[in-house]
C-alpha positions as CSV (number, residue, x, y, z in Angstrom):
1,X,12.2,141.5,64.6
2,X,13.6,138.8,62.8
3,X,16.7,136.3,63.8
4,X,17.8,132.5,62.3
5,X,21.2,133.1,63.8
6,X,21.7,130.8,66.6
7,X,25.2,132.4,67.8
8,X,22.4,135.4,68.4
9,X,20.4,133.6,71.1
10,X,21.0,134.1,74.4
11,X,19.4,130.9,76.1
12,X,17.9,127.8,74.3
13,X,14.7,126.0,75.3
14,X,12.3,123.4,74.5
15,X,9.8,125.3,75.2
16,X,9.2,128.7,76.5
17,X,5.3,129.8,78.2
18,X,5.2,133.6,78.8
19,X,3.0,133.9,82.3
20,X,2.7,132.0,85.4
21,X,-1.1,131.2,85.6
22,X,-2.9,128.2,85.7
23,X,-2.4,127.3,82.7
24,X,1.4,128.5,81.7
25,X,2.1,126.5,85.0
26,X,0.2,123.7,83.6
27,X,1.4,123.7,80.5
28,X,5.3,123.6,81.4
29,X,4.5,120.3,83.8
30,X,3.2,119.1,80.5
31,X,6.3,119.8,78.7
32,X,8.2,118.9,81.3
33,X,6.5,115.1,81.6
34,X,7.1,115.0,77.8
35,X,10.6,115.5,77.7
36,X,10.8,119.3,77.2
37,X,12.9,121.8,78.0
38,X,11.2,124.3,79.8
39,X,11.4,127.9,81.2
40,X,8.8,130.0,82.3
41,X,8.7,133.6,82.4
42,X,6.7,136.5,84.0
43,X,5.8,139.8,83.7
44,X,5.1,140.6,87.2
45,X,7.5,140.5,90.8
46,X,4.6,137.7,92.0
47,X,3.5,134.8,90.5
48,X,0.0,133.4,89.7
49,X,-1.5,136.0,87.5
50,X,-5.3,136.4,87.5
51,X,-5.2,132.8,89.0
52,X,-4.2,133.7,92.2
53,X,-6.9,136.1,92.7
54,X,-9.6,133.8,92.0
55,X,-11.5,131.5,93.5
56,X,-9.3,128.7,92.2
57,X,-12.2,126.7,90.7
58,X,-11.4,124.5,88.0
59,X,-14.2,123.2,85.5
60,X,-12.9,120.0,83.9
61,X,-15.9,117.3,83.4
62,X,-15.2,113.7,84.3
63,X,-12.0,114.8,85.9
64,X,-9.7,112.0,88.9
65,X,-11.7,113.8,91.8
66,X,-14.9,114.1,90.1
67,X,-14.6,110.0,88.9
68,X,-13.6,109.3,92.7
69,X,-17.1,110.7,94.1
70,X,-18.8,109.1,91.2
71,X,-19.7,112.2,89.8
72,X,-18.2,111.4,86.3
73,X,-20.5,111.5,83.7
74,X,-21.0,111.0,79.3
75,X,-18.3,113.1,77.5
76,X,-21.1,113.4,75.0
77,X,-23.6,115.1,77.3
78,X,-20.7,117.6,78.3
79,X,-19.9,118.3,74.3
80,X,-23.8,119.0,73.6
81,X,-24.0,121.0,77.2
82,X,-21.1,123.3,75.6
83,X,-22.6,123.0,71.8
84,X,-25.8,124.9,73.6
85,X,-24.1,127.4,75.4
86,X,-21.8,128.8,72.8
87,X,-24.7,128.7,70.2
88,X,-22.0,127.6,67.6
89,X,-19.7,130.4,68.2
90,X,-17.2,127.9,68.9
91,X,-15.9,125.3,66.2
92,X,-16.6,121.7,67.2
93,X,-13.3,120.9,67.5
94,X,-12.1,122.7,70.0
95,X,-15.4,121.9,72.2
96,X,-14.4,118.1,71.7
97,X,-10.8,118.3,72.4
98,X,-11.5,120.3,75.3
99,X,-14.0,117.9,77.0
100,X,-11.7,114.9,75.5
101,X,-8.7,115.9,77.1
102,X,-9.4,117.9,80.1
103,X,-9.3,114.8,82.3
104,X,-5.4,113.7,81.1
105,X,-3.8,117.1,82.2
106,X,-5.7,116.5,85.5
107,X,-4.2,113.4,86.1
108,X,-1.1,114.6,85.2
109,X,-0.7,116.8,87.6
110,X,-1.9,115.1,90.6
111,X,0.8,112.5,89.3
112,X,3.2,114.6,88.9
113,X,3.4,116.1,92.5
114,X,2.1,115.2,95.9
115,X,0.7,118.4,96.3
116,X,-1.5,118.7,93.7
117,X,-4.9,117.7,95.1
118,X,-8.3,118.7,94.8
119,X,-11.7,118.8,96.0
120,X,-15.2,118.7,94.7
121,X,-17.3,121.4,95.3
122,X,-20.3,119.7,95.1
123,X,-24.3,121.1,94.5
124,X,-22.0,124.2,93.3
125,X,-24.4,123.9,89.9
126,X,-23.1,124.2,86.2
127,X,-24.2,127.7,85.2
128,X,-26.6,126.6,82.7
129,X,-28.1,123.4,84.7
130,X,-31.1,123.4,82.7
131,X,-29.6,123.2,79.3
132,X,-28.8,119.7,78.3
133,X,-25.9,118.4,79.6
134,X,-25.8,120.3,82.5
135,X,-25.4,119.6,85.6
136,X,-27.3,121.2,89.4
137,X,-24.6,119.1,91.4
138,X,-21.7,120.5,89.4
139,X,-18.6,120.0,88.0
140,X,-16.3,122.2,89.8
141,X,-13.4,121.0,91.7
142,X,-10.8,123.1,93.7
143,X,-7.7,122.8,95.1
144,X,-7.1,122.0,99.0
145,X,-6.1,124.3,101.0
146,X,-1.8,125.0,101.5
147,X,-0.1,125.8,104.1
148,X,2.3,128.4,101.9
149,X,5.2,128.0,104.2
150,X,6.1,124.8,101.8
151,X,7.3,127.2,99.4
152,X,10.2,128.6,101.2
153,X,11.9,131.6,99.8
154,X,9.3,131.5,97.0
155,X,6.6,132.2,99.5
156,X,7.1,136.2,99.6
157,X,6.1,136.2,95.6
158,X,2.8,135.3,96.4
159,X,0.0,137.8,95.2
160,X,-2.4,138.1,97.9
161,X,-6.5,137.7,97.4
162,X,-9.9,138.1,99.2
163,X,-10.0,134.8,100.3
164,X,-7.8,134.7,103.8
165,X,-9.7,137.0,106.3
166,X,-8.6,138.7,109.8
167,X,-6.2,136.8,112.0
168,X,-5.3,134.3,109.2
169,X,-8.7,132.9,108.7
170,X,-9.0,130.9,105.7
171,X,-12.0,129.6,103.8
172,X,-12.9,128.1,100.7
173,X,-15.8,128.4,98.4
174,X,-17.8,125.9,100.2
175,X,-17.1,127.2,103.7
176,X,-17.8,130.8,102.2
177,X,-21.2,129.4,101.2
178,X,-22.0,128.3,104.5
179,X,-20.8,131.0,106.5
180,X,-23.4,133.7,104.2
181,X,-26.2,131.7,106.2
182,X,-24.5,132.1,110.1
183,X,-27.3,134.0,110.8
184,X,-29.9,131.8,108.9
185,X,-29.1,128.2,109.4
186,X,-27.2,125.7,111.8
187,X,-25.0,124.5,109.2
188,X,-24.0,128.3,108.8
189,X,-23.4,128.6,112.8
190,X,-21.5,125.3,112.5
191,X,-19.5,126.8,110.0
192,X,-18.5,130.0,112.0
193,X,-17.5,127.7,115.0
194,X,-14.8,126.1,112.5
195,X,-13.6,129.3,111.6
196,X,-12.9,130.4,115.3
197,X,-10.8,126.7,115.5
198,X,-8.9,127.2,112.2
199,X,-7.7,131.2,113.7
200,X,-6.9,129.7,117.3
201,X,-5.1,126.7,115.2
202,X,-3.4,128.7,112.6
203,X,-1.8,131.1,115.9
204,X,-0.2,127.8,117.6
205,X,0.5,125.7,114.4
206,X,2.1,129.2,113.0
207,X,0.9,128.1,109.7
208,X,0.3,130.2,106.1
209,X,-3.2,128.8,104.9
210,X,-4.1,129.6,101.7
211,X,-7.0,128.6,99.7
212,X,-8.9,129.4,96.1
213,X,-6.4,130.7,93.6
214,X,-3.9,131.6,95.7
215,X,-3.3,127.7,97.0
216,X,-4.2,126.4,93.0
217,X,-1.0,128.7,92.0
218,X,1.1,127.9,95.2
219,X,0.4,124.5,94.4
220,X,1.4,124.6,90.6
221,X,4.4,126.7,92.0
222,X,5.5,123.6,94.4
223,X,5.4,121.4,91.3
224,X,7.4,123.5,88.8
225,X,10.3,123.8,92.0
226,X,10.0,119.4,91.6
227,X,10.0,118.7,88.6
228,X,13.3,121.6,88.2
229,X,11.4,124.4,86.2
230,X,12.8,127.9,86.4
231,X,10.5,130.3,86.5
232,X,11.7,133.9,86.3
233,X,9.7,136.7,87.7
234,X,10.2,140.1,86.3
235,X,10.4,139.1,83.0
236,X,7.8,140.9,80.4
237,X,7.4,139.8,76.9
238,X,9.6,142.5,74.8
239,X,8.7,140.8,71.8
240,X,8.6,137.2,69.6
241,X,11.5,137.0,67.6
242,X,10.1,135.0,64.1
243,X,12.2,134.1,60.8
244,X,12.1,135.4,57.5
245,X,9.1,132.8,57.0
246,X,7.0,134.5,60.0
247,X,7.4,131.4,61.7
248,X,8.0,132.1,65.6
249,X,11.5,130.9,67.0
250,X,11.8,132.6,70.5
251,X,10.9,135.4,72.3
252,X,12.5,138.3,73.7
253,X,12.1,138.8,77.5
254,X,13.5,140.7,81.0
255,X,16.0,143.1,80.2
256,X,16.2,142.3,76.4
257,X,17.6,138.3,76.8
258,X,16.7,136.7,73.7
259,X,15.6,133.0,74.1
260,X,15.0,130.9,71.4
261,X,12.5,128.1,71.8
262,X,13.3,125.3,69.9
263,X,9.7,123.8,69.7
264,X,7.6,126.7,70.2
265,X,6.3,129.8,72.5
266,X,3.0,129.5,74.3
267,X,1.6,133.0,75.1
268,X,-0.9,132.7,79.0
269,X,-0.3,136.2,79.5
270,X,-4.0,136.7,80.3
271,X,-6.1,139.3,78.7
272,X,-6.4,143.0,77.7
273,X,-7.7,143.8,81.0
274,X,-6.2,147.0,82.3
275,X,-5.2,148.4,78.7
276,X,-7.7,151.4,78.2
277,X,-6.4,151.8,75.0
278,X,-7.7,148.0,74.0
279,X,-10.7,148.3,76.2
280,X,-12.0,151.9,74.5
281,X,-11.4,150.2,70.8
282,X,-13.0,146.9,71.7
283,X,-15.4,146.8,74.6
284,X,-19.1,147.7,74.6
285,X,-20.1,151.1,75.7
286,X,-20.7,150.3,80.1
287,X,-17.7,148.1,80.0
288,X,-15.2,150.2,78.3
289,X,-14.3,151.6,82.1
290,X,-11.1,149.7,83.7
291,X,-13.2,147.8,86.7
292,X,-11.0,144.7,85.9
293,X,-10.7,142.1,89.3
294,X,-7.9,141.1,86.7
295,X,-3.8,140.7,87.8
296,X,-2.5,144.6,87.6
297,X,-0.2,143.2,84.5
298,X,-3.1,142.2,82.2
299,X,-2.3,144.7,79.5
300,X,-2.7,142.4,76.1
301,X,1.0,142.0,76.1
302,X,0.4,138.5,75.0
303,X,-2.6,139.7,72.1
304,X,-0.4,142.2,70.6
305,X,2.9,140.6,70.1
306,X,0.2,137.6,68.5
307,X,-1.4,139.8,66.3
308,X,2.0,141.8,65.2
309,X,2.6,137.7,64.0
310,X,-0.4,138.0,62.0
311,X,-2.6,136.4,64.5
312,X,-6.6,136.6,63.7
313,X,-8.6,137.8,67.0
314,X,-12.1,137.2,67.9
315,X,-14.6,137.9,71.1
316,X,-12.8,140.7,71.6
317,X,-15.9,142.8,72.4
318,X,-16.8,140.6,75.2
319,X,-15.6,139.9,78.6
320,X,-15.9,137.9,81.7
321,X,-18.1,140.5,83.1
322,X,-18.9,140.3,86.9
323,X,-21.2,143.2,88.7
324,X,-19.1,144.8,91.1
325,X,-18.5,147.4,93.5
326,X,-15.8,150.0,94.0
327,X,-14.2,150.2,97.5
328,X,-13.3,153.6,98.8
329,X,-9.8,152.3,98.5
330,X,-9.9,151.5,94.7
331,X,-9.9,147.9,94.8
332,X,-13.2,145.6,93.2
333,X,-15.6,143.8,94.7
334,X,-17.2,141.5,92.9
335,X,-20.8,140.6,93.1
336,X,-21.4,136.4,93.4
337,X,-23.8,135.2,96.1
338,X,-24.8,138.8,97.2
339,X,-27.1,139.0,94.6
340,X,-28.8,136.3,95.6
341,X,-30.1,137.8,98.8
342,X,-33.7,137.8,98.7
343,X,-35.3,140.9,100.4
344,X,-32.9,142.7,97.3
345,X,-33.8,144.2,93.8
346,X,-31.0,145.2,91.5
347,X,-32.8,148.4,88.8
348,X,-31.9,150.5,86.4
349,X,-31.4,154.4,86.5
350,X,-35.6,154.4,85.6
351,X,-36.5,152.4,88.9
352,X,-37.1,149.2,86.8
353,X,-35.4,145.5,87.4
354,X,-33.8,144.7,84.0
355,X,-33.4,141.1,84.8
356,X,-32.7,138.1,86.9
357,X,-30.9,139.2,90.1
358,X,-29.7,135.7,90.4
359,X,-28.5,135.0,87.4
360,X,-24.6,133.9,86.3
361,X,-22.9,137.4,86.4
362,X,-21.7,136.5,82.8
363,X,-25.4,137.2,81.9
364,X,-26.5,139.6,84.2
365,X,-23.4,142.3,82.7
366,X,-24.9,141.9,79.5
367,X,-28.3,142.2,79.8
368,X,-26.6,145.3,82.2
369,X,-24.8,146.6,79.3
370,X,-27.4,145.7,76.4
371,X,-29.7,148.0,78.3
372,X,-27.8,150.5,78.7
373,X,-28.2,150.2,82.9
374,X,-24.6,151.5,84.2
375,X,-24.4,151.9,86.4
376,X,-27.2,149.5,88.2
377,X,-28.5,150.0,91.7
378,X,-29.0,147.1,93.9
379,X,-31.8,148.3,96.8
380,X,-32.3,145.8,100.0
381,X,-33.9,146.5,103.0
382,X,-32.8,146.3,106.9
383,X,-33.7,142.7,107.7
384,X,-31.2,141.9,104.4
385,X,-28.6,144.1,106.0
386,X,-28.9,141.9,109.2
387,X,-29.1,138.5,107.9
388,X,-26.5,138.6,105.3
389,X,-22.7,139.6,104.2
390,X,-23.0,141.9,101.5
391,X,-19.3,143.4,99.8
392,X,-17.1,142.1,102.8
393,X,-19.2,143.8,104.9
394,X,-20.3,141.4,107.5
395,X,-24.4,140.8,108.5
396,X,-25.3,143.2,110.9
397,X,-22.4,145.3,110.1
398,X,-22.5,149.1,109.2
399,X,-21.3,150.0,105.7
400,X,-18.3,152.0,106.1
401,X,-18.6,156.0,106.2
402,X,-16.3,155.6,103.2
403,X,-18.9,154.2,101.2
404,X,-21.3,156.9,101.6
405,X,-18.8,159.5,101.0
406,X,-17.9,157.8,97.9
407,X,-21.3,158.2,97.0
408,X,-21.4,154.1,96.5
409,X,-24.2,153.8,99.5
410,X,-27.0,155.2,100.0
411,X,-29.5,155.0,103.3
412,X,-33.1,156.7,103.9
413,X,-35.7,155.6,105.8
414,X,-38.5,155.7,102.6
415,X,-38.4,154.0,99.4
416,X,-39.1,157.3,97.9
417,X,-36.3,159.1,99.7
418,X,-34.4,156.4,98.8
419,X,-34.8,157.1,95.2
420,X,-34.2,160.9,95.0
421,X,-31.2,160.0,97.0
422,X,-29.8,157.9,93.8
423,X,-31.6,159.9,91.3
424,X,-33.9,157.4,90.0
425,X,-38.1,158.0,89.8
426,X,-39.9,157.3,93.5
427,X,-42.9,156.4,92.2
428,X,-40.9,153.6,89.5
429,X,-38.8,152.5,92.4
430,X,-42.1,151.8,95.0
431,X,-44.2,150.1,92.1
432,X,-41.0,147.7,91.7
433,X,-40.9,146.8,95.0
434,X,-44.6,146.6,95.6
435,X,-44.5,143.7,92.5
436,X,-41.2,142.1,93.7
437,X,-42.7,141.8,97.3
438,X,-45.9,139.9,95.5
439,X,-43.3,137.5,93.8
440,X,-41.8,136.8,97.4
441,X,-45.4,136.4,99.0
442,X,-46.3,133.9,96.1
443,X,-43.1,132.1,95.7
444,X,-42.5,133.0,91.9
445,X,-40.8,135.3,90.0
446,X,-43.3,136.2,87.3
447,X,-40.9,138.4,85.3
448,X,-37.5,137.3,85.3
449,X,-37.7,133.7,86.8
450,X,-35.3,134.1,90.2
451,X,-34.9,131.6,91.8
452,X,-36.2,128.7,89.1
453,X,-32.3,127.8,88.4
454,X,-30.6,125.3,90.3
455,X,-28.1,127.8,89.9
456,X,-29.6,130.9,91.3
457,X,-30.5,128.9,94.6
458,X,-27.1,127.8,95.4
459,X,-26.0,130.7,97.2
460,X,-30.0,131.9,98.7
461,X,-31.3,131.0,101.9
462,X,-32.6,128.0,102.2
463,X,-35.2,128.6,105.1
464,X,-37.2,130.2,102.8
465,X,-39.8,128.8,100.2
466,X,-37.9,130.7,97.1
467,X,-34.2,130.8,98.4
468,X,-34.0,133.8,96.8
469,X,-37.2,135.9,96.8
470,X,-38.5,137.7,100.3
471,X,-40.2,141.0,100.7
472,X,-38.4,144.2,101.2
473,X,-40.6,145.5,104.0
474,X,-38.4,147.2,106.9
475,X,-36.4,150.0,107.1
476,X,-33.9,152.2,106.7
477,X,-33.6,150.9,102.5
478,X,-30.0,151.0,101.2
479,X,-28.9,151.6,97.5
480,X,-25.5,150.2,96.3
481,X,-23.9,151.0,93.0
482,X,-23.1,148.8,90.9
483,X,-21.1,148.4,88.0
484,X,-19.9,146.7,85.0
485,X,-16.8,145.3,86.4
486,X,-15.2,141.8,85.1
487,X,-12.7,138.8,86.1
488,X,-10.7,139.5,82.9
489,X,-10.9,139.7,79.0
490,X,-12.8,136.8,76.9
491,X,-11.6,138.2,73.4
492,X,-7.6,137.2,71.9
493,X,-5.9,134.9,69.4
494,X,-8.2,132.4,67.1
495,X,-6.5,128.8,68.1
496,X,-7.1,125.8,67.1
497,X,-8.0,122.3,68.8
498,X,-4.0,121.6,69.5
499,X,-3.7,125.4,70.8
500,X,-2.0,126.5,67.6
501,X,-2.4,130.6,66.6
502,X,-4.6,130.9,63.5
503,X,-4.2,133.5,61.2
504,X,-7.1,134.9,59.6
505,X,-6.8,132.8,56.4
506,X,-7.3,129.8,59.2
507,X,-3.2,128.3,58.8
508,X,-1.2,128.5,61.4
509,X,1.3,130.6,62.9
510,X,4.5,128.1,63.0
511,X,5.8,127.6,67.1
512,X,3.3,130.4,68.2
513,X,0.7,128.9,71.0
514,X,-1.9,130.3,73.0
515,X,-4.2,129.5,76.6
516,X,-6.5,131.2,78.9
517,X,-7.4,134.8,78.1
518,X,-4.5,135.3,75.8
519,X,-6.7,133.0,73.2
520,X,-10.3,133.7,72.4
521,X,-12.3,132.1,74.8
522,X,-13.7,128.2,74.0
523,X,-16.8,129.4,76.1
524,X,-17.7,131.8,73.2
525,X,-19.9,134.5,74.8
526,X,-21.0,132.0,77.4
527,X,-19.5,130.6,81.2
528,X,-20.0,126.6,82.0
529,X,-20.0,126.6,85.6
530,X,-17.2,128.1,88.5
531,X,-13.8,127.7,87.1
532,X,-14.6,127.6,83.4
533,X,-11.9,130.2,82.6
534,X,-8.8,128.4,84.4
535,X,-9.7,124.8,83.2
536,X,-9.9,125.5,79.8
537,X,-6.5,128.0,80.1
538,X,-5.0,124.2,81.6
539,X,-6.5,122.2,79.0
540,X,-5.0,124.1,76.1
541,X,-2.1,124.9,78.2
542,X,-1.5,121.1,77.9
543,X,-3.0,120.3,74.2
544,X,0.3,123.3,73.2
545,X,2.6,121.4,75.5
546,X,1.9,118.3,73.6
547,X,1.6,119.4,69.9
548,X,4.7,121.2,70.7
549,X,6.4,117.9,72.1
550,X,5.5,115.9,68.7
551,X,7.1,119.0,66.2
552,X,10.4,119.1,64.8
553,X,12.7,120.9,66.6
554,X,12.7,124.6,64.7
């Protein structure tokens, strides 16, 4: 659709960002400090997006929280940390402007609204800590907890996530890192005695506590209602409204309002994530199944209008892939520190491990899906069941009849019944464990290397000599399936370093932007560290907000 026309506009902004994640929120503070006009829409009757299911970690090296704890370090080191990872998959230019101006949109926002503050989650290590550049401490930071009653009537458009438990319990990352070990370590027991004081607090303060992703976009949400953005739920992306040129001029949204956007459109509409259509065409065979912890509204809304623009897409066969369980219920659960439970083995459908356990989930999917191994069973033993929380099921716990109705868990009181139970070979599955339970005895991981990363060992059990490695020795065994599930899609729109759509010839779409899983991912094939999907979607968020500030109004 074409208009010039500007009788034929029904609102005029500065800017307009389609979607109300991280980084459309960031973004329009950005445009907002600059000057702009600014109006954010959204596709669904909550905002947040994928954000505000998250954990809320945020990976921006040398960031105001991370230079306050003195745990700042060379933007150099972080550009060849990156330059490994993405194998040069990723032009250098992007990289750079990434590492170089991640700290400004932090700072930013913590000066652009009291409530915008953040922690350091620190020995929480870099994914990759062994590459150069990386980091076992960690770079991620997240945002303090919020007591959601600030936001007033806005506070009923929250989306919900995992993170608040029974009787409005609330806990971040960190806490959820020491409460794994309440039955292994003091610091654990410690932890569950705060947890009892914050439910007995939260039922005489009567407050809303919110952490992870849900406080990051409550937060964000707080600063838009300052600084006087309007934000307008409900509102899908119909389509971008360009001129005769194909340069982009506005956007049509809601109910058909046409709003033209002086200085440009940024699409953070997330990814392709519950589109089968998309996800059939695109995604490796294993992954093409919708098991997507992504918002409900991640269609590739976003992606398609780009592309109809004559957009050029790339990583579209890739994902943020996560190992993850179905609940009876339908929702997914994914798979972080319970696969670093020791007395475990995660093997194919032949009874073999087909990898590190431990390893980022990033990795683990696609050695999962390069296999062939979907889905994946992950065996542990009875003293595993006991000492640790496994899918929201607490230690100690019983799975839910659910689960073994589903067919999801399995229970025997033999390896080898165990294994005719799932359908893999008893004699593969025994042999497996007999070699694992060597590893554990010996302290080394002779095969696959668990527990050599800094990374692996942040979420074992540290009473042990390998935090992750122990013997599976005591019955009844369970079996868990697992699939190929993910956090969202890594593939969408080539941009360049100012956030700018690329057509395949490499120019530029004119006043057509795009951040987070909209835009083909500045991690290439790869994951930094915890957070290293929203802090680039703020990054480039900001890098549009500010190209778009400096062009002539259109």
């Amino acid at each position: 659709m074409a208009a010039v026309d500007g009788a034929a506009w029904d609102e005029t902004v500065d800017f307009l960002v389609v979607g109300s994640g991280a980084g459309g929120m960031a973004a329009a503070l950005s445009a907002a400090r600059a000057g702009l006009k600014v109006l954010v829409v959204e596709k669904a009757a909550t905002f947040g997006g994928s954000t505000a299911l998250s954990g809320g970690g945020i990976w921006i090296p040398n960031n105001p929280t991370l230079r306050r704890r003195r745990a700042s370090d060379d933007p150099d080191s972080v550009v060849r940390y990156l330059r490994a990872i993405t194998a040069g998959d990723v032009p250098d230019a992007r990289l750079t402007a990434y590492v170089e101006h991640g700290p400004a949109i932090m700072e930013l926002l913590e000066s652009s609204s009291r409530h915008l503050r953040f922690f350091w989650v620190k020995g929480y290590a870099d994914y990759h800590p062994e590459e150069e550049g990386g980091r076992a401490l960690g770079r991620t930071v997240e945002p303090l907890p919020f007591d959601t009653r600030k936001l007033g009537a806005a506070e009923g458009a929250q989306k919900p996530n995992g993170m608040k438990g029974p009787l409005g319990l609330w806990v971040t990352s960190k806490d959820y890192h020491d409460l794994a070990m309440v039955k292994r370590t003091w610091r654990g027991r410690r932890a569950s005695l705060t947890a009892a004081w914050r439910v007995s607090s939260n039922v005489v303060r009567r407050r809303h506590m919110a952490t992870g992703g849900r406080a990051l976009a409550a937060r964000l949400r707080m600063a838009l209602g300052e600084a006087g953005i309007p934000l307008r739920l409900e509102s899908p992306l119909r389509g971008l409204v360009r001129d005769e040129g194909g340069a982009v001029r506005g956007a049509v949204v809601g109910a058909g309002l046409r709003v033209r956007a002086r200085r440009g459109v940024l699409l953070a509409t997330g990814g392709f994530d519950h589109n089968r259509e998309l996800r059939e065409k695109y995604l490796p065979d294993g992954g093409r199944d919708d098991v997507s912890a992504g918002a409900a509204e991640n269609t590739g809304d976003g992606i398609l209008a780009g592309q109809e623009a004559g957009a050029a897409l790339e990583f579209m066969d890739d994902a943020w892939w996560m190992p993850s369980v179905r609940h009876p219920s339908g929702a997914i659960v994914p798979l972080v520190s319970e696969r670093c439970i020791p007395p475990s083995v995660i093997v194919s459908a032949e009874g073999r491990r087909f990898t590190n356990e431990s390893a980022p989930y990033v990795n683990f999917v696609h050695d999962q899906l390069d296999g062939g191994h979907v889905p994946a069973w992950f065996v542990m033993d009875a003293k595993a069941r006991a000492r640790y929380p496994f899918a929201q099921v607490l230690p100690g716990a019983p799975f839910p009849k659910a689960y073994y109705e589903a067919g999801t868990v399995h229970r025997a009181e033999t390896l080898t019944a165990l294994a005719e139970s799932i359908g893999v070979p008893g004699a593969a599955l025994a042999e497996t464990v007999r070699r694992f339970n060597g590893f554990a005895r010996t302290g080394r991981d002779e095969d696959f290397g668990r527990g050599d990363s800094a990374y692996d060992r942040y979420y074992g059990d540290p009473t042990l000599p390998n935090p992750n490695l122990d013997e599976l020795t005591k019955p009844p065994y369970y079996a868990i399936r697992i699939e190929a599930g993910d956090l969202g899609t890594k593939g969408g729109l080539v941009c360049d370093e100012h956030s700018r759509v690329l057509r395949p010839d490499g120019t530029h779409v004119p006043g057509l932007y795009a951040t987070g899983n909209t835009s083909a991912s500045v991690m290439g094939h790869e994951y930094a560290g915890a957070g290293a999907t929203i802090g680039p979607a703020m990054v480039f968020g900001h890098l549009a907000a500010r190209h778009a500030a400096a062009r002539e109004e259109a």
